[in-house]
N, C-alpha and C positions, 0 to 999 in steps of 0.2 A: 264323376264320383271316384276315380281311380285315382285321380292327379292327387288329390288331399293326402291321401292313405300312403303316399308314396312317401312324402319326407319320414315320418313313419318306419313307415317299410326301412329306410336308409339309415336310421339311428339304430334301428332293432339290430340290422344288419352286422354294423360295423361294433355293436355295444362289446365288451368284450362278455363271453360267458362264463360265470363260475359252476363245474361242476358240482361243489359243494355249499349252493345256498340253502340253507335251512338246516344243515348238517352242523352237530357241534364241533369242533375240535378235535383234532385226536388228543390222547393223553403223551404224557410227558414222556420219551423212551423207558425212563428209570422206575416208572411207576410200579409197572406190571412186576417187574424185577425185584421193587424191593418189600414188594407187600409179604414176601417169602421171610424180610427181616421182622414182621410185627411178632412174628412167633416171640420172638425173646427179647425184642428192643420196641415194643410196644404198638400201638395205630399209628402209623403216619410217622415210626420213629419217636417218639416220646413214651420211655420209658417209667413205667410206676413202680418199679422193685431194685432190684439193686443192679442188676444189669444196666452200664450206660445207656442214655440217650442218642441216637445219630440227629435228630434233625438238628437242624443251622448249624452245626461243624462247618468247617472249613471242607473244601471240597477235595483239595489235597490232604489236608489229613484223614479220610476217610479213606479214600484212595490208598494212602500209603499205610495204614492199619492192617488194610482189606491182604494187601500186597505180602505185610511180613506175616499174618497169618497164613495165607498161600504157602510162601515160601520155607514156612517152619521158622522163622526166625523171633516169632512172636508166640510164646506156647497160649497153651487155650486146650479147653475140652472139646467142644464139635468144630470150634470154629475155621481151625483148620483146614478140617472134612468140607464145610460148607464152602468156604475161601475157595477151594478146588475146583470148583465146579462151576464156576464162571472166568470166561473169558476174561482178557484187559479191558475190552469194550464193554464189555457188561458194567465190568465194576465202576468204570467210569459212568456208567450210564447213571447208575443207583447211588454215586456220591453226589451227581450234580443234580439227581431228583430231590436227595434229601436234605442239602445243603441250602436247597431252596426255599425248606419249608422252614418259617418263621413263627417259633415260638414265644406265646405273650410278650 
């Protein structure tokens, strides 16, 4: 009765195991980051008022938006304020989250 159970036993053994079977995905770095831009650049980056849209920009040009707003070299009302308050990594994260998303 044992001997059967054994090949079994050998494939279970060596299977590899995923901690995360049944678990979704994590989300995109950028996501969590840039849901802070729907304030004024709308869901998911598509804007319905007169403020640009970020989504499907180029991923560098968001980036380097983000950057001269930071820097002052691009004037702006908050944007500046907000530009501040994120890291290089950050902003990178939330250019190549938004750049991602694919509008009609």
């Amino acid at each position: 009765m044992i001997r059967p159970l054994l090949p079994a036993a050998l494939v279970l053994a060596i299977a590899p195991v995923s901690p995360c079977v049944g678990q979704p995905a994590p989300p995109p770095p950028g996501r969590d980051l840039a849901a802070a831009c729907a304030n004024c650049h709308g869901t998911n980056g598509v804007s319905h008022a007169g403020i640009p849209s970020l989504a499907g920009r180029e991923r560098s040009e968001l980036v380097r938006l983000v950057q001269e707003f930071k820097s002052g070299r691009r004037p702006a009302t908050v944007m500046h304020q907000i530009a501040k308050g994120y890291s290089d990594e950050q902003i990178e994260a939330i250019a190549a989250y938004l750049s991602a998303i694919r509008t009609r």
